[in-house]
C-alpha positions in Angstrom: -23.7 32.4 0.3 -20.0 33.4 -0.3 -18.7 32.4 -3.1 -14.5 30.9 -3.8 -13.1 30.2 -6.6 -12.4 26.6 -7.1 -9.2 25.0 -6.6 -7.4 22.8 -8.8 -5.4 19.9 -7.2 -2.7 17.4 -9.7 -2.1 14.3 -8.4 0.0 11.8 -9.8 -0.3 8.3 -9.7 -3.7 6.2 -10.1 -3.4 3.5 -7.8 -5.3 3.7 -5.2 -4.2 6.9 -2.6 -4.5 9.2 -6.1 -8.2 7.7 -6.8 -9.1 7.7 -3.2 -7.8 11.4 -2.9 -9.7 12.5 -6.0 -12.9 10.9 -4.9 -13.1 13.0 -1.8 -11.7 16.3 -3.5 -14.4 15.9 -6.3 -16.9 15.6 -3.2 -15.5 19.0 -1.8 -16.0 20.7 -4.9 -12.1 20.5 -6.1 -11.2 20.5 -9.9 -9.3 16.9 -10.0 -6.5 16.1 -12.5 -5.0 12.6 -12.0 -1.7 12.2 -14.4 -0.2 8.3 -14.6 2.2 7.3 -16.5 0.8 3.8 -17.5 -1.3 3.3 -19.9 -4.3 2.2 -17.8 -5.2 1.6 -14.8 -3.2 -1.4 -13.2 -5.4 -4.5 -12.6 -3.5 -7.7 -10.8 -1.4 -7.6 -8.0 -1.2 -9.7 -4.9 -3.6 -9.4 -2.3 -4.0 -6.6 0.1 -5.8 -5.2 3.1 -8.3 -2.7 4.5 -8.0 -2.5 8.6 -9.8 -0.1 11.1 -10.4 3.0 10.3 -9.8 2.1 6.5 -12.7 0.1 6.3 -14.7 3.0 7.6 -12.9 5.4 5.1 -14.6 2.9 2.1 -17.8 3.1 4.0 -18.2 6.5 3.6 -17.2 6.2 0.2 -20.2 4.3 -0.3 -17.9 1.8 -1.6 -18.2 -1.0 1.2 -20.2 -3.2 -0.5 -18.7 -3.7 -4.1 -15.2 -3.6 -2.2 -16.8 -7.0 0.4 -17.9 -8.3 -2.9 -14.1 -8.7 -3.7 -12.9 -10.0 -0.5 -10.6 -13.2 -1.6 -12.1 -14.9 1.6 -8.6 -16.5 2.7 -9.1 -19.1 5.5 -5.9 -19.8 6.2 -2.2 -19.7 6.5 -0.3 -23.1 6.2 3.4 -22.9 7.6 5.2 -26.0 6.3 8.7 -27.1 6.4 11.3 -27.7 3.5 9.6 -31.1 3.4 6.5 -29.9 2.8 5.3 -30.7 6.9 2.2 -28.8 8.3 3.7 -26.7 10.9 0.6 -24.8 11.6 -2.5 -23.6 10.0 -4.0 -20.7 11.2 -6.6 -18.3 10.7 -5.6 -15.1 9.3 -7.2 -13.5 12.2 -5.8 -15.3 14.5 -2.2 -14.1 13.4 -2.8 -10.6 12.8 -5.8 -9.5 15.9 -8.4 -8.8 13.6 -11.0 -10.4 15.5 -12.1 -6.6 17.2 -11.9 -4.8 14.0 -13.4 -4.8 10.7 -10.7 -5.6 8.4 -11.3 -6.9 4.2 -8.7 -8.8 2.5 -9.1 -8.2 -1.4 -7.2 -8.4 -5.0 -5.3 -5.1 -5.5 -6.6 -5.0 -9.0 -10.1 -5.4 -7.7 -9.8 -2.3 -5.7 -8.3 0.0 -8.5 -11.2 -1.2 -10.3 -13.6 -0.2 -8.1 -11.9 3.2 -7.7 -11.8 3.4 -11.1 -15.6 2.7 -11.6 -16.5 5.7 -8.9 -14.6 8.5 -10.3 -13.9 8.2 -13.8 -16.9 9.9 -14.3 -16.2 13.0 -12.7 -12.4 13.3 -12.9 -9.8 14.4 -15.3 -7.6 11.1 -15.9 -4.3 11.4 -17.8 -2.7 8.0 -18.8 0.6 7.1 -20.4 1.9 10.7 -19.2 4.3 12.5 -15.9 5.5 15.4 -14.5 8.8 16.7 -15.4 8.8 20.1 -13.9 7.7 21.3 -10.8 7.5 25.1 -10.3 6.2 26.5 -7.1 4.7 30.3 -7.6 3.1 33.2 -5.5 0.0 32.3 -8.0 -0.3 28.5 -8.2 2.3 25.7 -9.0 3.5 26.0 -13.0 3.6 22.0 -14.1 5.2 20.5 -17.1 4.7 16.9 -18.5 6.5 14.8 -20.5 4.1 14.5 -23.4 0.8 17.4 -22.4 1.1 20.9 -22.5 1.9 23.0 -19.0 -0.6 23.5 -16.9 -0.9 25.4 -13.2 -2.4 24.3 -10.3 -3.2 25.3 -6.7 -1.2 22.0 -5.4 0.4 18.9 -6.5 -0.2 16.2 -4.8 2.2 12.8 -5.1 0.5 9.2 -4.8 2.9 7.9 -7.5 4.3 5.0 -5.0 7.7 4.5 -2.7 9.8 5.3 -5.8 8.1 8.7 -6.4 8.8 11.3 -9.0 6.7 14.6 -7.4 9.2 13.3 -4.3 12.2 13.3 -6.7 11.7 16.6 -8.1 9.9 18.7 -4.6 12.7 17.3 -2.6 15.0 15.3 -4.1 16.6 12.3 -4.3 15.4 9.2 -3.0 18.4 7.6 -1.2 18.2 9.8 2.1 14.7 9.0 2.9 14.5 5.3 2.0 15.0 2.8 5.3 16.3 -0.6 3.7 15.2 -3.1 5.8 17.8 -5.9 4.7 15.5 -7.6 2.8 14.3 -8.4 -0.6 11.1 -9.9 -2.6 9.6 -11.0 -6.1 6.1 -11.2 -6.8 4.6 -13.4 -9.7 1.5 -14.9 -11.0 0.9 -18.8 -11.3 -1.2 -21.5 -12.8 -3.8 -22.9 -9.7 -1.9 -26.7 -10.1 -1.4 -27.2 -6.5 -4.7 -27.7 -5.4 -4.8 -24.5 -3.5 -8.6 -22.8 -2.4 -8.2 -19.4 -0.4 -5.4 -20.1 1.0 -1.5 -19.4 1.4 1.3 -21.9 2.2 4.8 -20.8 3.6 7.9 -22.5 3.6 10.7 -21.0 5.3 13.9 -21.7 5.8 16.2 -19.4 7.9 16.1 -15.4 6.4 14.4 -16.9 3.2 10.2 -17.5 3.0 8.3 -19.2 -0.1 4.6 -18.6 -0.2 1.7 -19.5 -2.1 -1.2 -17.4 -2.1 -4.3 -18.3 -3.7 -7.6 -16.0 -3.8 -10.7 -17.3 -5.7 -10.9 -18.2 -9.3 -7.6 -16.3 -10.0 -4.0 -17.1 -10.3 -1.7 -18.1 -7.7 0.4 -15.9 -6.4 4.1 -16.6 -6.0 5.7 -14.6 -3.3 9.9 -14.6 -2.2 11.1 -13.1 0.7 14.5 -13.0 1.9 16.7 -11.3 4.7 20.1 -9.6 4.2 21.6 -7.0 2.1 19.9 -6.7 -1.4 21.8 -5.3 -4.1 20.1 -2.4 -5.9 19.5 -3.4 -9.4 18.1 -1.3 -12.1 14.2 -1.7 -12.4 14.3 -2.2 -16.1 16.6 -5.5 -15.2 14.5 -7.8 -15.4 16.8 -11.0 -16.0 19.4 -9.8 -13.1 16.5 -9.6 -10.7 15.4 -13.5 -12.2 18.7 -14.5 -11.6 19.3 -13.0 -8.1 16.1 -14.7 -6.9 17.5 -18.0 -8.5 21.1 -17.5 -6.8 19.1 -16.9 -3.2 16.1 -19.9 -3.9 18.1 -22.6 -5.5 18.7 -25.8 -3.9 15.7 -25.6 -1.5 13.3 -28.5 -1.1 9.2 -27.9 -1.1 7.7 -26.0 -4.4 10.3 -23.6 -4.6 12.2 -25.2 -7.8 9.0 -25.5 -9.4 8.1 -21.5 -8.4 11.3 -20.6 -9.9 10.6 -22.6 -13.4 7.6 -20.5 -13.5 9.0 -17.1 -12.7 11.1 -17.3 -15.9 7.8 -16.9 -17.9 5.9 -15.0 -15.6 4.9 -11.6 -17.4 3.8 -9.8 -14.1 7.2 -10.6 -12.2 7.5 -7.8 -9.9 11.3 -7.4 -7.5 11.7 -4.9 -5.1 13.9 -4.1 -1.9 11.7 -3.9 1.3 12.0 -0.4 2.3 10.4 2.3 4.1 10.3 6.1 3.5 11.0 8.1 6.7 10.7 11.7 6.1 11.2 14.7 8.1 8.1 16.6 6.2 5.8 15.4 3.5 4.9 18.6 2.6 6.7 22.0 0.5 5.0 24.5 -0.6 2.3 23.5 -2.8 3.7 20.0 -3.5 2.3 17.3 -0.8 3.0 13.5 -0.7 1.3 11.0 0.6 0.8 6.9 0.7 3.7 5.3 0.0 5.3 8.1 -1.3 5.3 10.1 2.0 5.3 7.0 4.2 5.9 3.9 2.5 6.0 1.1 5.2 7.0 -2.2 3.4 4.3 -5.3 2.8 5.9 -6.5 5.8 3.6 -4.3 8.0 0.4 -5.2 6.2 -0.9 -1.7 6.4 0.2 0.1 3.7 -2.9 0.5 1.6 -4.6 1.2 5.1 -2.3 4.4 5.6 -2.5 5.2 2.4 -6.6 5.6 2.3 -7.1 7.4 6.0 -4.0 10.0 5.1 -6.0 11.2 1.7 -8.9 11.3 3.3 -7.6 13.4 5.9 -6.0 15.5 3.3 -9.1 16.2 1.3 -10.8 17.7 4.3 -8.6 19.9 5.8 -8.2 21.2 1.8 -11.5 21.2 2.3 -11.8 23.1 5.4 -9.7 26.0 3.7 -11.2 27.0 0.0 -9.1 30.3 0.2 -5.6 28.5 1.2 -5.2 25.3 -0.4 -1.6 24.9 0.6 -1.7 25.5 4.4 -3.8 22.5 4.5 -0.6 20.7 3.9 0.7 20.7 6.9 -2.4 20.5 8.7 -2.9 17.1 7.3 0.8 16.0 8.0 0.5 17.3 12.1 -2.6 15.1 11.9 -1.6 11.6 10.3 2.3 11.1 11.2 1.5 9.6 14.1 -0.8 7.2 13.3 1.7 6.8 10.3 4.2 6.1 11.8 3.1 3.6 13.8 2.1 1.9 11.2 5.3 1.5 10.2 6.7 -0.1 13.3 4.8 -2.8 12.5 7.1 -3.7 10.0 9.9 -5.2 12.6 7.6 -7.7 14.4 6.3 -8.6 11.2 9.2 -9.9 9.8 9.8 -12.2 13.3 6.5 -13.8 11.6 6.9 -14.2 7.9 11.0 -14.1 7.9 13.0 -15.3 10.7 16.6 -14.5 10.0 18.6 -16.9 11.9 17.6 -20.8 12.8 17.4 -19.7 16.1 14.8 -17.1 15.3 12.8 -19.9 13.0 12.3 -22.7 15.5 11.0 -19.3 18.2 8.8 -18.3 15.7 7.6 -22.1 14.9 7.0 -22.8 18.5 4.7 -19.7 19.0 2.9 -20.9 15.6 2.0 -24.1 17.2 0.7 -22.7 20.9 -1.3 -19.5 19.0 -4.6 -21.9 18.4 -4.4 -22.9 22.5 -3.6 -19.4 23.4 -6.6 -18.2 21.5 -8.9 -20.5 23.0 -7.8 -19.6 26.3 -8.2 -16.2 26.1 -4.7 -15.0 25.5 -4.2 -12.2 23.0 -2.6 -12.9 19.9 0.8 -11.0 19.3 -0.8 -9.5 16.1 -3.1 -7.4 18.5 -0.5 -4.9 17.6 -1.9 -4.5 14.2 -5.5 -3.9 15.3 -4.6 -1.1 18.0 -2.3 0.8 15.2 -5.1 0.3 12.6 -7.7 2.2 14.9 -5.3 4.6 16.1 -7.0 7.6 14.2 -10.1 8.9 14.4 -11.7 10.4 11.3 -12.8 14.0 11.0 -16.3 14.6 9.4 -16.0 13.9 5.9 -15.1 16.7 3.2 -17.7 19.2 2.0 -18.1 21.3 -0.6 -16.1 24.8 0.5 -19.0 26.9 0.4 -20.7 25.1 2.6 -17.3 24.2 4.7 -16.1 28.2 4.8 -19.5 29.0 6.3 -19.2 26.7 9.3 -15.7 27.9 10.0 -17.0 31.1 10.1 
């Protein structure tokens, strides 16, 4: 048998592409460092999705049942108006075409726990620590941090989220390859005193959503959503954010003054724009990106922790499929995913039709089609979120990675 040395792969960020990533790299025989600059990993969150091919991506993983174990078992989505009216209450299937695929709705911290649980066992972890330096040789890439010692590595991969440092420092600043999508939200954690049970309420009113989203025996989450231009605030501004969100809420009817009482306490408020990243390449060098790093496509599409999970495991076996070249799997991966990627991230434009009609005119379209979906479905006519199961399966998976001993000889 033909022996290669082993190659060394940094990732940063330990969310869930980095974990997912390391998982399979550890499988192929890869020496794994994972460097995150929080303390821990990051438990909470708001609920999120596995669709398609991601669910088959967990499978493999061996991870499909603790992950179903999780599943927040949401029944439905309640539209309501100002005054608190049932619009429409639908099955979450019904809105998004899931009835053809597999698709798992769980807590984000559940998942990083889970991900957690399978690799910290075999898998250098590095909390409360980042890269600083990024220096791309003929011998390996030269890596400094900002507390441990330099290292080198073979690559440097960055799952470290849409405001990424690898990206920063491999290719620069941020601005040129975010897509703002005129739109803003704030995400908080609530007491259970509305008499909610795995389900989510939305109130909208034209370009601005409330929601309440409750999974089982956990907190309520609070979600805001708004259309037009959001000013870029400083992420360490935490009351400018709390007062933006009060300047865009107040003076609407339903829960919402009561939502924003509570986000004034909340210790897991969370404010973002809703943005993409569009690249031309994820890829230089040794230094790769992916998730939403590479290809962030805003909670508007509902697929980014989908993406995320097929493009590492991709990744990990074409690294796989060349132990003697690390970085010309790189590219590889990138000619194989930026399709499916990207459209993925064209989801994000119908989505908003659905969760954040901009104009009045826009809203009462959107409220009408709410009201006929149920008929429409029992008829036999396909929901408009059909869209979302055809992009979700639009990949197929290559064999999953091997050790390279074992993956040279087959190539040769």
């Amino acid at each position: 048998m033909e022996e290669f040395p082993m190659a060394s792969v940094l990732i940063s960020g330990a969310s869930i592409a980095g974990p997912v990533l390391a998982f399979w790299l550890r499988r192929a025989g890869v020496d794994v460092t994972v460097v995150e600059k929080a303390d821990a990993v990051r438990g909470g969150g708001y609920p999120i999705d596995l669709r398609g091919v991601a669910v088959d991506v967990v499978e493999r993983m061996g991870l499909l049942e603790p992950i179903e174990a999780a599943r927040t078992g949401t029944r439905a989505l309640t539209f309501v108006t100002e005054r608190g009216r049932a619009i429409a209450s639908l099955r979450t299937e019904t809105l998004v075409g899931e009835q053809s695929i597999r698709a798992i709705e769980l807590p984000r911290g559940d998942l990083t726990e889970v991900l957690w649980a399978a690799t910290r066992d075999e898998v250098e972890y590095v909390f409360d620590d980042r890269i600083t330096t990024l220096d791309d040789r003929d011998d390996g890439i030269h890596v400094t941090f900002r507390r441990g010692a330099p290292r080198m590595f073979d690559l440097v991969i960055g799952a470290d989220g849409l405001h990424s440092g690898v990206r920063e420092r491999a290719f620069g600043p941020e601005a040129p390859f975010r897509r703002d999508l005129d739109a803003g939200y704030a995400a908080f954690s609530v007491p259970n005193v509305y008499g909610l049970d795995r389900e989510a309420v939305m109130m909208n009113v034209a370009g601005r959503s409330a929601t309440l989203y409750a999974v089982r025996n956990q907190p309520v989450t609070a979600l805001f959503s708004w259309s037009g231009p959001t000013p870029t605030l400083d992420h360490r501004d935490t009351e400018g954010q709390r007062r933006l969100v009060e300047h865009v809420f107040g003076g609407l009817g339903w829960r919402v003054p009561e939502m924003l009482a509570r986000m004034r306490t909340a210790d897991d408020f969370y404010f973002d724009t809703v943005s993409q990243i569009r690249m031309p390449s994820w890829t230089r060098g040794r230094v790769g990106l992916v998730g939403d790093a590479a290809f962030a496509p805003s909670f508007r599409s509902g697929q980014g922790t989908s993406i995320a999970a097929v493009g590492v495991y991709v990744l990990a076996a074409e690294i796989a499929a060349r132990p003697t070249e690390p970085a010309a799997a790189l590219p590889a991966y990138e000619a194989r995913v930026r399709g499916f990627a990207t459209q993925n991230q064209d989801l994000a434009t119908s989505g908003a039709r659905i969760v954040s009609p901009a104009t009045p005119w826009q809203l009462h379209s959107r409220n009408v089609l709410l009201r006929a979906l149920p008929l429409l479905e029992r008829v036999g006519v396909p929901a408009q979120g059909g869209a979302i199961a055809r992009a979700a399966t639009a990949l197929t998976l290559p064999d999953a990675p091997r050790p390279a001993e074992r993956a040279a000889r087959s190539l040769a």
